[in-house]
C-alpha positions, 0 to 999 in steps of 0.5 A: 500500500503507498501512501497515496492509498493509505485512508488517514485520521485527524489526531489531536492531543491535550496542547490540541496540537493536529497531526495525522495518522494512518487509520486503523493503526493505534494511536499513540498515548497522548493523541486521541482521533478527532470526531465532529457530528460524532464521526471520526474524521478520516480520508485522503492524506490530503483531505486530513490536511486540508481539515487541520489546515481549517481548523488549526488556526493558532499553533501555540500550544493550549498552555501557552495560549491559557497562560497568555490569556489569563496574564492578559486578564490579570492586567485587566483587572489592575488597569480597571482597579487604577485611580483614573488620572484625569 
């Protein structure tokens, strides 16, 4: 079988990070195989591609972008908490 035949899975893991990943093959700790509408997303290797590409919009891990995220709210509050200098 080459890859052209090969059918692929979408794969996501914890820092929902995208790969793919040959179908009917087990995937590896860590990744689980994505589903949407409760099917798994599987095909050509270029149709999973074309999936990661329209969903993988911000490739910095999930830690990363909580731990921005909760930087950026924390300086928030303390702006709105300064006297107004006006």
């Amino acid at each position: 079988m080459t890859v052209e035949d090969t059918r692929w899975s979408v794969v996501i893991n914890d820092e929902e990070q995208y790969s793919i990943w040959a179908a009917g093959r087990d995937v590896p700790v860590g990744w689980r195989i994505v589903r949407v509408d409760g099917v798994d997303v599987e095909g050509s290797r270029e149709d999973c591609l074309a999936h990661i590409e329209r969903v993988w919009t911000d490739m910095r891990p999930k830690s990363l972008r909580d731990r921005l995220a909760r930087r950026a709210e924390a300086e928030a509050r303390q702006s709105a908490a300064r006297p107004s200098t006006s």
